[in-house]
N, C-alpha and C positions, 0 to 999 in steps of 0.2 A: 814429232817422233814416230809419231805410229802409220804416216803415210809415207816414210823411208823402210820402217819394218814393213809395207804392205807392198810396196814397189819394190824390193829386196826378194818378197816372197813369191812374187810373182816374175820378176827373173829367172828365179829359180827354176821355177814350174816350167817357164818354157825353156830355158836349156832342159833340162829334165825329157821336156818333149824331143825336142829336138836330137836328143842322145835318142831315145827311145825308137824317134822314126828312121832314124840314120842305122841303127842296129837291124829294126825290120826290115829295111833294104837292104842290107848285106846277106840277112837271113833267107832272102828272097833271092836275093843272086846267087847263095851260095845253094838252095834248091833247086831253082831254075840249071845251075850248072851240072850236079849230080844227077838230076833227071836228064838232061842233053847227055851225060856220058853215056848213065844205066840206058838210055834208048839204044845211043849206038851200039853195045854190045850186047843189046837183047835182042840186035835185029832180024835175026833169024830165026827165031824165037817167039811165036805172035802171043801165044798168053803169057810170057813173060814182057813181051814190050807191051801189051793192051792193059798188064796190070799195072807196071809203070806209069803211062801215061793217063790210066785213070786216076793213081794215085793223086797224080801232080794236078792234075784239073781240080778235084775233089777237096786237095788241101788248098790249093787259090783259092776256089770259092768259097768252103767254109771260112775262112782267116776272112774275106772280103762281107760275108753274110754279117761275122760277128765284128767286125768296123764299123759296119752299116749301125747295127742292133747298138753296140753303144754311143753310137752320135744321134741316135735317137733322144729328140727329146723328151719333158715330161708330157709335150701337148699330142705328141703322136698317139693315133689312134692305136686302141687296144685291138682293133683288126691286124695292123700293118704290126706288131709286135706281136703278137701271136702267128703272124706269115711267117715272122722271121725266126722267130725259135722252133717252127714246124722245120724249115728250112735247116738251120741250124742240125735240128736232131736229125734230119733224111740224111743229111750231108756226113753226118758224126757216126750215122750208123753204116752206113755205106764203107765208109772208110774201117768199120771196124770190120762189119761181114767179108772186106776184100782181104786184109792181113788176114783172118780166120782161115778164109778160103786158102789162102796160099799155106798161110805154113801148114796147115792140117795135110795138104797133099803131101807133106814131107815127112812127116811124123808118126810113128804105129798108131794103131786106128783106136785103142782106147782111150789116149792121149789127146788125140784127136777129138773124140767124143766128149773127155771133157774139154776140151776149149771150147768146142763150140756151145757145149753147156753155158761156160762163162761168159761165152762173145752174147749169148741169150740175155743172161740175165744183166749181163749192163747193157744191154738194150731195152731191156722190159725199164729197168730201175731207172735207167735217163729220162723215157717215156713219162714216168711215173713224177718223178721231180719235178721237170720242165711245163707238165701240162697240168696233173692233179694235185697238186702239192702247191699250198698259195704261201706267195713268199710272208705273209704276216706271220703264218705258224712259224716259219726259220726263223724269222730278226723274235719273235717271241719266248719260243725255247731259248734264242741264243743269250737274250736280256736277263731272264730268270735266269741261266746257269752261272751269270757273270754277277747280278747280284746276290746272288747264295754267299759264291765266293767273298764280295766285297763285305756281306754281312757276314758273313765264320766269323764266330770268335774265336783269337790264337792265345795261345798256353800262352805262360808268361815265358819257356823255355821258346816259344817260339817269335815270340816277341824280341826277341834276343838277335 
């Protein structure tokens, strides 16, 4: 019984994938297409079509960096994992500093000032997360908040 339940479940998993990567490819097409249009009519236009085209480089790579970073296994070196989440955040920041950059050129300039405030501080805080923050404190808060909850005792109204 339970190596039909286990081959059933695993079935699953890869249709499951299979949807998944069939989805990123059309997601992929369907980028790659809007970038080919937004070029063509920004072509006249060089820091319109250079932010386009960096856009579209920056979000390949990033989406391709963190592919990588999850088929990573457990035996991979904590060098080659820490490449890639350095990677990761240049690429994540990049992309946020270039939308900053662009809308703020559009927008009155104390408006402006705060975004760029905020494009800072989710860059400081990603920083913050990815590199000095060890994932044991996260799965550790996250365990205590979840057995607090599982230990609450509820009213008899809420028992209800």
């Amino acid at each position: 019984m339970e190596k039909g339940a286990l081959s059933e479940s695993k079935q699953s998993s890869r249709r499951r994938t299979k949807l998944f990567n069939f989805l990123a490819f059309v997601a992929f097409l369907l980028l790659t297409f809007t970038t080919t249009e937004s070029a063509y009519r920004s072509r006249h236009q060089p820091s319109a079509l250079a932010f386009t085209l960096f856009s579209y480089a920056d979000l390949v790579l990033l989406f391709h960096c963190l592919m990588v970073f999850e088929r990573l296994g457990p035996d991979a070196t904590p060098r080659k994992k820490e490449g890639l989440k350095a990677l990761v955040w240049l690429l994540a920041t990049a992309q946020i500093l270039a939308f900053t950059w662009r809308v703020a050129a559009e927008i009155p300039l104390p408006i402006a000032v705060a975004l760029w405030l905020v494009a800072g501080l989710i860059t400081i805080s990603g920083c913050y997360l990815m590199f000095f923050r060890s994932e044991a404190d996260v799965v550790d808060k996250c365990c205590l908040n979840c057995s607090a909850l599982v230990n609450q005792e509820l009213s008899p109204d809420e028992k209800v």
